[in-house]
C-alpha positions as CSV (number, residue, x, y, z in Angstrom):
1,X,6.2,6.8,-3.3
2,X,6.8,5.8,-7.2
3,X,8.0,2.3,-6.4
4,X,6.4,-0.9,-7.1
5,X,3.0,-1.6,-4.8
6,X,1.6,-5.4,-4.3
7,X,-2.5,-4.9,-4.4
8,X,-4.8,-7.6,-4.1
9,X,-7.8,-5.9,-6.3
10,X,-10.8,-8.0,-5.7
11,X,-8.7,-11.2,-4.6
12,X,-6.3,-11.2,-8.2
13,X,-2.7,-10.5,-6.8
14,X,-0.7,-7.9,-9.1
15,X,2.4,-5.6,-9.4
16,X,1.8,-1.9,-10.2
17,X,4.6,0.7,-11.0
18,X,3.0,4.2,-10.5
19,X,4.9,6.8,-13.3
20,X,5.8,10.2,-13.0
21,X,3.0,11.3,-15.3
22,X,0.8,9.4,-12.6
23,X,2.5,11.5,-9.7
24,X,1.8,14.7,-11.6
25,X,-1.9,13.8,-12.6
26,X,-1.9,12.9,-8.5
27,X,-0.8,17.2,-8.0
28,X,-3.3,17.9,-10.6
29,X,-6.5,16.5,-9.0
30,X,-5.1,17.2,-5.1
31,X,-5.2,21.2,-5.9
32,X,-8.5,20.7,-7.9
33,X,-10.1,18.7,-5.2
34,X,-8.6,20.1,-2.4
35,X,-6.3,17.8,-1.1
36,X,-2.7,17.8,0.2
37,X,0.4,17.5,-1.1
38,X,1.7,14.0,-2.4
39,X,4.5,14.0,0.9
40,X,1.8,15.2,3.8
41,X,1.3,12.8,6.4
42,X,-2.4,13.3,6.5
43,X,-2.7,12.9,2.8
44,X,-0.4,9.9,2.1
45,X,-3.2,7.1,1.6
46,X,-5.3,9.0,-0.6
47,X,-1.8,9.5,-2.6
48,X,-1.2,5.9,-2.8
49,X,-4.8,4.8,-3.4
50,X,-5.1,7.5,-6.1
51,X,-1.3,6.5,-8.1
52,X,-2.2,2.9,-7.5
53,X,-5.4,3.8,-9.6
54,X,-3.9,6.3,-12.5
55,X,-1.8,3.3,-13.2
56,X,-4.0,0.5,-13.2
57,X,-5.5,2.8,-15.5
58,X,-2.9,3.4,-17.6
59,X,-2.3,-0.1,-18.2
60,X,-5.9,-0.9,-18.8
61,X,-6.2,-2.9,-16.1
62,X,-9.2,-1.2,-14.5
63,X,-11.1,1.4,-16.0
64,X,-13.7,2.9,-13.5
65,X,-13.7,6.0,-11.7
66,X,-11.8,7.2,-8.7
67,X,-14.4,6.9,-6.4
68,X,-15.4,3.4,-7.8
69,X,-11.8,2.1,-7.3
70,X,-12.1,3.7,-3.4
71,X,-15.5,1.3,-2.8
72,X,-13.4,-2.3,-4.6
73,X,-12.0,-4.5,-2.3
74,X,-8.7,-3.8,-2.5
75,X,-5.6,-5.1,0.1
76,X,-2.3,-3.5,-0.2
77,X,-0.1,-6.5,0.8
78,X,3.4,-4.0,-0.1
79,X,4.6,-0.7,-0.7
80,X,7.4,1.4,-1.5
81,X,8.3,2.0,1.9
82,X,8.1,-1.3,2.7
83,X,11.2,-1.8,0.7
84,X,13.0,1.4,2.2
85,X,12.5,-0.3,5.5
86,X,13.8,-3.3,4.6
87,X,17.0,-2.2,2.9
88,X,17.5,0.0,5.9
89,X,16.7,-3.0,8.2
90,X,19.5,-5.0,6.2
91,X,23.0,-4.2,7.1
92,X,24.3,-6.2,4.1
């Protein structure tokens, strides 16, 4: 989950490259709000969403709140596991 996502973040196309200081500041907030692990199946979007954010604002490249970021328009156009299932796909 700490590979590269494509995000279209009201319509301006960018890379970001969640850390693991982003991953643990994901397991901080889950057990304070409640949530579920970074690897359940029923919490892997909110993981996502909520790395995708802690880097965006680690880089300064958006500054609001959590729950702002969840009411942006924002299209994830590629993930990590899209590029697990591509190298797997690719018998090269």
């Amino acid at each position: 989950m700490l590979g590269k996502f494509t995000i279209a973040l009201n319509g301006e196309t960018m890379e970001v490259k969640p850390t693991m200081a982003d991953a643990v500041a994901y397991e901080t907030t889950a057990r304070r709000r409640h949530w579920g692990g970074i690897d359940e199946p029923t919490s892997q979007m909110t993981a996502a969403t909520f790395l995708i954010w802690k880097a965006l604002q680690r880089t300064d490249k958006y500054s609001g709140s959590f729950d702002e970021f969840l009411v942006e328009d924002i299209d994830l156009i590629s993930s990590p596991d899209d590029e697990e299932e591509a190298t797997t796909l690719d018998p090269m």
